[in-house]
C-alpha positions in Angstrom: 0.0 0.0 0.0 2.7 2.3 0.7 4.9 1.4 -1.9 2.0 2.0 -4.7 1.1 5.8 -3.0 5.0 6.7 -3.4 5.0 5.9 -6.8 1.8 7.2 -7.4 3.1 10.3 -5.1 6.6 10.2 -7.5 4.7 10.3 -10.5 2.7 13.2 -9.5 5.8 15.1 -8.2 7.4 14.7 -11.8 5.0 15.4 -13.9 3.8 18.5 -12.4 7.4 19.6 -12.1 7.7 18.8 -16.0 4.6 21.0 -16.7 6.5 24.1 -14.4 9.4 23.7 -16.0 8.0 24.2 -19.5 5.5 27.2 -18.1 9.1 28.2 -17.2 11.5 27.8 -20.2 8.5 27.4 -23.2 6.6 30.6 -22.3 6.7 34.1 -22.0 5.3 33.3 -18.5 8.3 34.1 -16.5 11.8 36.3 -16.6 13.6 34.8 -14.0 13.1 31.0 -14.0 16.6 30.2 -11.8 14.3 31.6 -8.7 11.3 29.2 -9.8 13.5 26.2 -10.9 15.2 26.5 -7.1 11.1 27.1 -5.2 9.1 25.1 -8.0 10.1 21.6 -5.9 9.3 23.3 -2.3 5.8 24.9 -4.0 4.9 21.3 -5.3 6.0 18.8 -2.8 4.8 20.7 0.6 0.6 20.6 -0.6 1.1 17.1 -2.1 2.9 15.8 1.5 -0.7 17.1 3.4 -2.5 15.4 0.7 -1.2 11.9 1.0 -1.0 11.9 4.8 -4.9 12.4 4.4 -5.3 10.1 2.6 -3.0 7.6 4.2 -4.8 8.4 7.4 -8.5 7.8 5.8 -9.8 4.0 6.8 -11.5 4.5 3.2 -8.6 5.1 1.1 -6.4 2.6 2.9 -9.8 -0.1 2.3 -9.6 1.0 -1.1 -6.0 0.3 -1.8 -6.1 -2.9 -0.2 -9.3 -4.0 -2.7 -7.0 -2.9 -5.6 -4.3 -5.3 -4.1 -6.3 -8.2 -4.3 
C-alpha cells in the first residue's frame, strides 16, 4: 500500500514539475526562471505531503487500496 502511494506520489511530483518547467522555459510566462527552478520543488512537494498523509490516514482510502491489491 505504501509502496504503490510513493510511486503514485513520485509520479505526480514529476509530472507536475515537468509541466513548471515548461510554463518556465516554453513561455513568455516568466523572466527569472533560476528563482522558480530553485522554489518550483518546495511549492509542489509541501501541498502534495498534506494530501497523502490524508489520505494515508483515511480508513477508506487505505480499504480502497487494499481491494485494488487483491
Amino acid at each position: 500500500m505504501k509502496a504503490l502511494a510513493r510511486i503514485i506520489l513520485h509520479q505526480l511530483i514529476f509530472a507536475v514539475w515537468l509541466m513548471a518547467m515548461w510554463v518556465l522555459y516554453c513561455t513568455l510566462a516568466c523572466t527569472h526562471p533560476i528563482e522558480h527552478l530553485i522554489a518550483a520543488p518546495f511549492a509542489v512537494l509541501i501541498p502534495t505531503a498534506i494530501i497523502m498523509r490524508r489520505l494515508c490516514s483515511d480508513p477508506r482510502f487505505m480499504r480502497w487500496l487494499d481491494e485494488q491489491r487483491q
